[in-house]
C-alpha positions as CSV (number, residue, x, y, z in Angstrom):
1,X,-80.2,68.7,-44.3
2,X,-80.6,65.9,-46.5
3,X,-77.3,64.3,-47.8
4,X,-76.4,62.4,-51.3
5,X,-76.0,58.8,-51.7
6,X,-72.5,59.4,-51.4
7,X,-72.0,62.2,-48.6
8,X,-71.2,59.4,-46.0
9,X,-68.1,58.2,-47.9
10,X,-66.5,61.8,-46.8
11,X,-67.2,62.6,-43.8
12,X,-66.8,66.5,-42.6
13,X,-63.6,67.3,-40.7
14,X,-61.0,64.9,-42.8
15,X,-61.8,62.3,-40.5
16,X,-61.7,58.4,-41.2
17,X,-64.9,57.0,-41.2
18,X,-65.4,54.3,-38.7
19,X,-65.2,51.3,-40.1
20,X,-61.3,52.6,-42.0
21,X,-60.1,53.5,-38.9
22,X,-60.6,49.8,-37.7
23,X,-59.2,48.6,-40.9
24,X,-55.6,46.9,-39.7
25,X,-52.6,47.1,-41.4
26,X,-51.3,44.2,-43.4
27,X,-49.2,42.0,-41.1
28,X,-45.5,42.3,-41.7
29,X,-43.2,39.1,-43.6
30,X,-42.3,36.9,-41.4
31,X,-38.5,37.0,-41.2
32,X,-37.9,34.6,-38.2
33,X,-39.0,31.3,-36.8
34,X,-41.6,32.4,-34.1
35,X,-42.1,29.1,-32.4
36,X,-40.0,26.0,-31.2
37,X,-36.3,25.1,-30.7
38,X,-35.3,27.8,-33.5
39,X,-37.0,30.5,-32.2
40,X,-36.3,34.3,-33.3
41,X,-33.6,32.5,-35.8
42,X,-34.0,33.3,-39.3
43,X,-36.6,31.4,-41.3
44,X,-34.1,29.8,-44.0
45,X,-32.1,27.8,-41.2
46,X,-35.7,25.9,-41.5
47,X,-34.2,24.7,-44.9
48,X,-30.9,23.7,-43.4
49,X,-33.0,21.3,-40.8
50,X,-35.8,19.9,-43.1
51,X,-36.7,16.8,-41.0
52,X,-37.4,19.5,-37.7
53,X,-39.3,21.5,-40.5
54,X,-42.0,18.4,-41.5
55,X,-42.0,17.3,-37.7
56,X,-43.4,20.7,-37.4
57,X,-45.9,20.6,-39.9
58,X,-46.9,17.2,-38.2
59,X,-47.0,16.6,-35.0
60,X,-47.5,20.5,-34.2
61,X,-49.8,21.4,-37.6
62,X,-53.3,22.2,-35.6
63,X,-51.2,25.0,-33.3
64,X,-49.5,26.4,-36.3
65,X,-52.7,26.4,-37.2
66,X,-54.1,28.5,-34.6
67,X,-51.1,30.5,-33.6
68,X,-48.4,30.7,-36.3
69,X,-50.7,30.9,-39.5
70,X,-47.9,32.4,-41.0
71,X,-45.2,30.0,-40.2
72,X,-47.1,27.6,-41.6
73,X,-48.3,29.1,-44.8
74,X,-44.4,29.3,-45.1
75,X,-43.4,25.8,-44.6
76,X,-46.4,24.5,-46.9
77,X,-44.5,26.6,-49.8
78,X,-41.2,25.1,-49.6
79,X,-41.8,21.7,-48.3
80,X,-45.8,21.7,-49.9
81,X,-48.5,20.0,-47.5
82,X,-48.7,17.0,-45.3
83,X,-50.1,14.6,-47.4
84,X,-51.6,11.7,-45.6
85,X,-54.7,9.8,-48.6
86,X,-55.7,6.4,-48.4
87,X,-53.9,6.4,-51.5
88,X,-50.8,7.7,-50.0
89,X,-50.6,5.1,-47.4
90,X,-51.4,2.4,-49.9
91,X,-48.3,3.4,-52.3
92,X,-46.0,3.6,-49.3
93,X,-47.2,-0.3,-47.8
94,X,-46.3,-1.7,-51.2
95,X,-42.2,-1.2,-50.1
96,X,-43.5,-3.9,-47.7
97,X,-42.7,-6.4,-50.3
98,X,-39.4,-6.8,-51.4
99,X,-40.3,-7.5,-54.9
100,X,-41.7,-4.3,-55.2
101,X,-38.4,-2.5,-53.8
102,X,-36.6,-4.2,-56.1
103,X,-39.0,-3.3,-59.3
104,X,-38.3,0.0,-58.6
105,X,-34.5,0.3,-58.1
106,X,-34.7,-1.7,-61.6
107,X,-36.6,1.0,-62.9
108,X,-34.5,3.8,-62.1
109,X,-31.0,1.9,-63.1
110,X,-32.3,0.0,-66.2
111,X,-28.8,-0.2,-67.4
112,X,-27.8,-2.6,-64.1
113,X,-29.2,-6.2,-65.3
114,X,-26.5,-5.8,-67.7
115,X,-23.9,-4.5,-65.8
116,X,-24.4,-7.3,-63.9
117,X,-24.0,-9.8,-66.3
118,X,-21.0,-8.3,-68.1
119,X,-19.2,-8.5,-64.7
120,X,-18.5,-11.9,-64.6
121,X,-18.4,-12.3,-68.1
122,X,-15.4,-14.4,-69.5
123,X,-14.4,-11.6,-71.7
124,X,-14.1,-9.4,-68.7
125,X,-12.2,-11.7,-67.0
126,X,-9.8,-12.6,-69.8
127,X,-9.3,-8.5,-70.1
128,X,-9.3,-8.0,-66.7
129,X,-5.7,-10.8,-66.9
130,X,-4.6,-9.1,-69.7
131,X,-4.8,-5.3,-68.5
132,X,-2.7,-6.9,-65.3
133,X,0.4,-9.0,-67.5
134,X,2.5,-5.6,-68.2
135,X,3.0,-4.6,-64.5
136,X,3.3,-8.2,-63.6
137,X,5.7,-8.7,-66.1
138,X,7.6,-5.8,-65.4
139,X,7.8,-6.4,-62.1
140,X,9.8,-9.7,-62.8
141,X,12.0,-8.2,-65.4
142,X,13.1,-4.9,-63.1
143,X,16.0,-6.3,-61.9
144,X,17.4,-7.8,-65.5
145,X,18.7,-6.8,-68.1
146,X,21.4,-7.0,-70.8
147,X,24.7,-5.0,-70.4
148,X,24.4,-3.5,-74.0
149,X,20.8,-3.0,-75.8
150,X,20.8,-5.3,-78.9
151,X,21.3,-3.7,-82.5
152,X,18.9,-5.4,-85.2
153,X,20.3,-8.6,-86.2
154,X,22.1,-9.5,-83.4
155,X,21.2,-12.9,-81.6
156,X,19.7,-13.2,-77.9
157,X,21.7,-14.0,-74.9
158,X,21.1,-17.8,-74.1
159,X,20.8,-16.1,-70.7
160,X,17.8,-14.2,-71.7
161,X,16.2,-16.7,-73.5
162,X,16.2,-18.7,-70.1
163,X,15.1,-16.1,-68.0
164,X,12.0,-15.5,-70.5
165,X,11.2,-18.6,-70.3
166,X,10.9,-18.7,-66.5
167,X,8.7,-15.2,-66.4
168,X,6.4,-17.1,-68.7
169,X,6.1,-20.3,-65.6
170,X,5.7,-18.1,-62.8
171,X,2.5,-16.5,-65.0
172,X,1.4,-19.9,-65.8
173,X,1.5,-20.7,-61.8
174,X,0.2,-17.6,-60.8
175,X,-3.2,-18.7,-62.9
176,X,-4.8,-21.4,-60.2
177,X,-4.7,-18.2,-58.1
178,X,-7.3,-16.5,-60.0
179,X,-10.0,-16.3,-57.5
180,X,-13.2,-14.7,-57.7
181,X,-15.0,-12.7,-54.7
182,X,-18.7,-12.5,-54.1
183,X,-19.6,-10.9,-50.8
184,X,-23.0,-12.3,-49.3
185,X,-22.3,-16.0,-52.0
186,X,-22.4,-19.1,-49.7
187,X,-19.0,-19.4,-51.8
188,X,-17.4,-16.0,-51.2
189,X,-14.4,-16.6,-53.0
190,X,-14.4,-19.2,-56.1
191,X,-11.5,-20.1,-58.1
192,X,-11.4,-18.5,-61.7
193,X,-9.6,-21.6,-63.3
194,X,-10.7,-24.7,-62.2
195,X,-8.4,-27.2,-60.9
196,X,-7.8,-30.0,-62.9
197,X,-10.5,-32.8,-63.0
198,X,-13.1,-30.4,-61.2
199,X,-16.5,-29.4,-63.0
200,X,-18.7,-27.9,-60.1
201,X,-20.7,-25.1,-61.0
202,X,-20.6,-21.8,-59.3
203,X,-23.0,-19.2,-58.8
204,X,-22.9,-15.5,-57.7
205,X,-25.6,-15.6,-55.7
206,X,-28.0,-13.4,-54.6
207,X,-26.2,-11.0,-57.5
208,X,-28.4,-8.2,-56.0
209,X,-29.0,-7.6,-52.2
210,X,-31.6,-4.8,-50.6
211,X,-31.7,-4.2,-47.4
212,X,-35.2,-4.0,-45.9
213,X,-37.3,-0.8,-46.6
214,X,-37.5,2.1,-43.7
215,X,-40.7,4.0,-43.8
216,X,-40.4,8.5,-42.6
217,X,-36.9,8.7,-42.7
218,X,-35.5,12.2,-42.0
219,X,-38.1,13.2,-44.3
220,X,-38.2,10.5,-46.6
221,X,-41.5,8.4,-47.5
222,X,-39.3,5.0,-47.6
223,X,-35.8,4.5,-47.6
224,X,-33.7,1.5,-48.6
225,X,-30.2,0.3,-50.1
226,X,-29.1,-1.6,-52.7
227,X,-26.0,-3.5,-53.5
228,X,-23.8,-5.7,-55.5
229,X,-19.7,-6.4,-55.4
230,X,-17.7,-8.9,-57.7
231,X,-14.1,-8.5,-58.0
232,X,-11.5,-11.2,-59.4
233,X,-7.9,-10.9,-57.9
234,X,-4.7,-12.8,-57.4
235,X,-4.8,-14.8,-54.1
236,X,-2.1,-14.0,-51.3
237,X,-1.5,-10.4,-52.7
238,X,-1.7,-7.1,-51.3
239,X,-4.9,-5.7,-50.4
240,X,-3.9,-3.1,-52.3
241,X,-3.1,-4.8,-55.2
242,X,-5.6,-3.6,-58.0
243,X,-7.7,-6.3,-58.9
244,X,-8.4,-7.6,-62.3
245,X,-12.1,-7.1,-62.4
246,X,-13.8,-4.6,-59.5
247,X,-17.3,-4.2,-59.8
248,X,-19.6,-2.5,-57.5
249,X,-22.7,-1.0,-57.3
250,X,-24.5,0.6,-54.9
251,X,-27.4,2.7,-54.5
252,X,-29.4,4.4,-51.6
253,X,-32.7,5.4,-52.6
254,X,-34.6,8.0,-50.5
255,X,-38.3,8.0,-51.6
256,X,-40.9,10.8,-52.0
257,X,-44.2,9.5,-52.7
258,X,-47.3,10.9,-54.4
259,X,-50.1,9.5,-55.0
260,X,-51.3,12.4,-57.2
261,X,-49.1,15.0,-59.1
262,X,-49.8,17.9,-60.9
263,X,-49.1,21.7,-61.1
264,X,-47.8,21.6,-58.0
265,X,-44.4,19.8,-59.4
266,X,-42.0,22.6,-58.5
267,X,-43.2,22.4,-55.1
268,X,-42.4,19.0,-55.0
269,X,-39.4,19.8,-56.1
270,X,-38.5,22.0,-53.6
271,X,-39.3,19.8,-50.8
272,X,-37.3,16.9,-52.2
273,X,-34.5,18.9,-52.4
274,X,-34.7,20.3,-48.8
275,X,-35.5,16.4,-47.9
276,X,-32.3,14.9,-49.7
277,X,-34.9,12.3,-51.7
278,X,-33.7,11.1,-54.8
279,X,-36.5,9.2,-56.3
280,X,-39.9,10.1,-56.9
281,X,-42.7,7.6,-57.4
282,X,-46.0,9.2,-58.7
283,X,-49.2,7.3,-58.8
284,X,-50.8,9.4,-61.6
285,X,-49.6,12.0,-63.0
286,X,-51.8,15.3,-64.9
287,X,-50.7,19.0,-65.0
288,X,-51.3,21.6,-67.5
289,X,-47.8,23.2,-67.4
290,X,-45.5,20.3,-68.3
291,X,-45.7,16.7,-70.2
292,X,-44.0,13.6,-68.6
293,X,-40.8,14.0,-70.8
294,X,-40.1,17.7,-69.8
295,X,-41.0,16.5,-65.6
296,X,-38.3,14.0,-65.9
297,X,-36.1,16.0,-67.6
298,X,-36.3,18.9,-65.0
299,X,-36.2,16.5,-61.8
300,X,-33.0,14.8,-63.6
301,X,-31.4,18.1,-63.9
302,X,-31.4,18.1,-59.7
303,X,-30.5,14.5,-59.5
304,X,-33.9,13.3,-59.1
305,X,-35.1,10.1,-60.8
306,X,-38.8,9.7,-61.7
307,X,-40.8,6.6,-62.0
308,X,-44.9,5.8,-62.5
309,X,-46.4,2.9,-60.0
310,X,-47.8,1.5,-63.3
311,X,-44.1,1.3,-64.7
312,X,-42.7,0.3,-61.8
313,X,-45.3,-2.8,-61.8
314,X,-44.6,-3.9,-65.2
315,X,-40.5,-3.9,-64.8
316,X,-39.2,-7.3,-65.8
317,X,-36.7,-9.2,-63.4
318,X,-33.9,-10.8,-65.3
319,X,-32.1,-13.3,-63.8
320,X,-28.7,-11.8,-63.8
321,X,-30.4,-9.7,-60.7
322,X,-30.6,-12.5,-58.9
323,X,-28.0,-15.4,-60.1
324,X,-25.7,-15.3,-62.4
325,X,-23.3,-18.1,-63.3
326,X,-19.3,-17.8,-63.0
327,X,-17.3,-18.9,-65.8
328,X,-14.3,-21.1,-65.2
329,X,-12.0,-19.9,-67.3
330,X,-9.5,-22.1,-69.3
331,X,-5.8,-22.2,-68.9
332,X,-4.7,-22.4,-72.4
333,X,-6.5,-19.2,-73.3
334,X,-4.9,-17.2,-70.4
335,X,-1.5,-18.8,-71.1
336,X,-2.0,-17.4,-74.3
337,X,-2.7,-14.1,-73.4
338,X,0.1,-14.2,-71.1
339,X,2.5,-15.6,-74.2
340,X,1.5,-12.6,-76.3
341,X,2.3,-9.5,-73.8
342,X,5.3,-11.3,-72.7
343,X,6.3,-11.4,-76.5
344,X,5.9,-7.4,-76.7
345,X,7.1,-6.8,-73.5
346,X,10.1,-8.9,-74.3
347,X,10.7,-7.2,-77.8
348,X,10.6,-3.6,-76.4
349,X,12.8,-4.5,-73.9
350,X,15.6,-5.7,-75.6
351,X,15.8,-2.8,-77.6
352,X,16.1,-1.0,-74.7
353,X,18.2,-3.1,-72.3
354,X,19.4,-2.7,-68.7
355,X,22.6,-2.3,-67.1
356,X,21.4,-4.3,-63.9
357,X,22.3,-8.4,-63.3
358,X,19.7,-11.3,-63.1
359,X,17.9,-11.6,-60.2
360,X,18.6,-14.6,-57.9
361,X,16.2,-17.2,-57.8
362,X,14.5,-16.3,-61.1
């Protein structure tokens, strides 16, 4: 008996041919970590422990290879592939130069040359003394105060005159202990107002300090720090006396590097996230499904700055980055100042008066 062209497709009987009863069934999800020191643990605790997840994919990539294809496929989706070019390694030696490090953080905080410079400004100074005169007026007058509050028209207590008078000296004292502070300056603390006959310059220098780069860092391409402290405070108080100028910035930058992006952005993404990066430096940069605006605006959203190498190359290094001069400030225009509040303060409170007796030693 002679049979079709197709007659062997359905065999007599209902039976499977051969070759579908060999066919295997597709292999279940993986649900749990088959290998290593998480083993039968569900896969996301991977995510939770992303430096033991791309130690995985390193040091034991050829037998996930082999034995836990799976696994691995898995891993390469939320933390995307090893990547290990030429070009790779060539972005990642140029942190060996500390010009480079600090091109970058310049690059992702282009608003800091002028923070910097506005720190030690005399204007910030003067407002810095200024935003300070209330409470330290107050503080000398909370223990005065007339008996009755004065109606308009009436004339000041000689008493008060004199005591006004003597608030407005202890300022006027209190100004050669302006000091300013500079952590890491070979002069760490420099007085704001100049003593009398003295013209020395003084610097804030270095403004900026980076600590050295660290290369594969929980994850992390490169890894370094960044910062900067000023503050300008009344010598001999508190240490928890607010200061009249507190600046500080700093910034920890943990670096993903690519030498090539494209499509594969969200992946990147991903495995930033799982990596706690927060910069990423692309060598070139090409995909289809986004322009350079709308990639920076998505890894902002997530906390993420972007930069290019050929940006990062061309980023200007003001000097207020790396010296910045620190005015001395002049008595008379502090005095001033102080006259002024003390005039307001003065005003307000004699309209107001206190019931309380002069202070000794005022």
């Amino acid at each position: 008996m002679q049979h079709g062209l197709f007659d062997a497709e359905a065999p007599s009987g209902g039976k499977p041919a051969p070759a579908q009863a060999r066919r295997k069934a597709p292999a279940p999800a993986l649900e749990l970590i088959p290998y290593g020191k998480y083993k039968d643990q569900p896969l996301s605790l991977l995510l939770v422990h992303a430096e033991y997840a791309l130690w995985l994919m390193g040091a034991r990539h050829a037998h996930l290879r082999r034995h836990h294809p799976q696994l691995l496929q898995w891993l390469h989706k939320h933390f995307g592939p090893p990547a290990s070019t030429p070009e790779q390694n060539r972005l990642q030696n140029r942190f060996l130069h500390n010009d480079f490090c600090l091109r970058l953080l310049l690059r992702v905080n282009p608003e800091l040359p002028a923070q910097l410079a506005a720190a030690v400004s005399p204007d910030a100074l003067v407002r810095g003394w200024q935003s300070r005169l209330p409470a330290r007026i107050a503080l000398r007058y909370q223990d005065y105060g007339l008996h009755e509050p004065l109606e308009e028209g009436d004339p000041v207590p000689e008493q008060h005159l004199r005591h006004k008078a003597r608030v407005l000296q202890a300022l006027e004292r209190e100004l050669p202990r302006l000091v300013v502070e500079c952590p890491g300056t070979p002069l760490d603390v420099m007085p704001a107002v100049a003593p009398q006959g003295e013209v020395a310059e003084r610097w804030w220098e270095p403004v900026l300090q980076l600590e050295p780069a660290c290369f594969e860092v929980d994850g992390a391409h490169v890894q370094f720090s960044a910062y900067a402290q000023c503050r300008v405070r009344v010598d001999g108080e508190a240490p928890g006396e607010s200061a009249l100028v507190d600046f500080e910035f700093r910034d920890e930058l943990r670096i993903e590097l690519r030498a090539h992006l494209g499509d594969d952005y969200p992946s990147v993404l991903r495995t930033m996230r799982a990596k706690r990066c927060n910069v990423l430096l692309i060598g070139q940069f090409e995909a289809d499904g986004a322009c350079w605006e709308e990639l920076v605006e998505i890894y902002a959203r997530r906390g993420i700055r972007v930069a290019l190498l050929d940006e990062v190359l061309v980023t200007a290094v003001p000097t207020a980055v790396r010296k910045l001069k620190v005015p001395v400030l002049e008595p008379a225009a502090l005095l001033d100042a102080a006259r002024e509040e003390l005039e307001r303060f003065d005003a307000d409170w004699l309209t107001r008066g206190r019931g309380l007796q002069a202070r000794p030693g005022m």
